[in-house]
C-alpha positions as CSV (number, residue, x, y, z in Angstrom):
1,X,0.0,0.0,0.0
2,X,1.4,3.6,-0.5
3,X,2.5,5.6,1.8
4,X,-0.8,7.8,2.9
5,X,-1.0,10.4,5.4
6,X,-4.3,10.7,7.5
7,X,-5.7,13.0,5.5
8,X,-5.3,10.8,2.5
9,X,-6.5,7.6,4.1
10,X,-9.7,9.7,5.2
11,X,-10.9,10.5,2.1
12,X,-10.0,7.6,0.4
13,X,-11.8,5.8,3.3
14,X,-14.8,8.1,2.1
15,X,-14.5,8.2,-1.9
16,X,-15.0,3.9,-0.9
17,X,-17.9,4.4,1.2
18,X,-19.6,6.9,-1.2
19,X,-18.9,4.1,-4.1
20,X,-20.2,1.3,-2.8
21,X,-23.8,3.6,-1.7
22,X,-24.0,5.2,-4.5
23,X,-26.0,3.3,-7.0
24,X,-27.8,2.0,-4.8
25,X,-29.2,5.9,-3.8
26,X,-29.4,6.5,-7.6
27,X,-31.7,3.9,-8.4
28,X,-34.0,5.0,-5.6
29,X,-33.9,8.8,-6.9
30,X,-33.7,8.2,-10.4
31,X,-32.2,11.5,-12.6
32,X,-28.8,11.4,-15.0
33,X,-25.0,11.2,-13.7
34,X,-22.3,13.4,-13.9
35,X,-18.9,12.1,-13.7
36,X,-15.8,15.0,-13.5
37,X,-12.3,14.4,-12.6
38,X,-10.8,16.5,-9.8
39,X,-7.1,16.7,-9.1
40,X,-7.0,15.9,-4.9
41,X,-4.2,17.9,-3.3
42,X,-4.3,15.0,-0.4
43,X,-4.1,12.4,-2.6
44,X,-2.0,14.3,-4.8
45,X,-4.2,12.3,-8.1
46,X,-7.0,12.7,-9.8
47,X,-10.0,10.9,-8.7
48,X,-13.5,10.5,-9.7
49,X,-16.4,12.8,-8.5
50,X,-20.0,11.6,-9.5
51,X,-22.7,14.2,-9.1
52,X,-26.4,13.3,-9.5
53,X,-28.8,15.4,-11.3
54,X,-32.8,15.4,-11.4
């Protein structure tokens, strides 16, 4: 595993949580996905960011 700071293990701690939840709060909502890519100072990469829109 690399080396991670706290800061880095938090939010990737939180970008796994918020994948695995996810689909399973847009198929209740319903609506159209947005993926962007970020650059994370933490992480120092980009990562993922999926917003949902009505």
């Amino acid at each position: 595993m690399a080396n991670l700071t706290r800061r880095g293990f938090i939010a990737v701690s939180i970008a796994a949580g918020t994948a695995r939840h996810l689909p399973q709060i847009a198929a209740k909502t319903g609506g159209r996905r947005i993926l962007t890519l970020v650059y994370d100072k933490s992480l120092n990469a980009m990562r993922a960011v999926e917003r949902l829109v009505p």
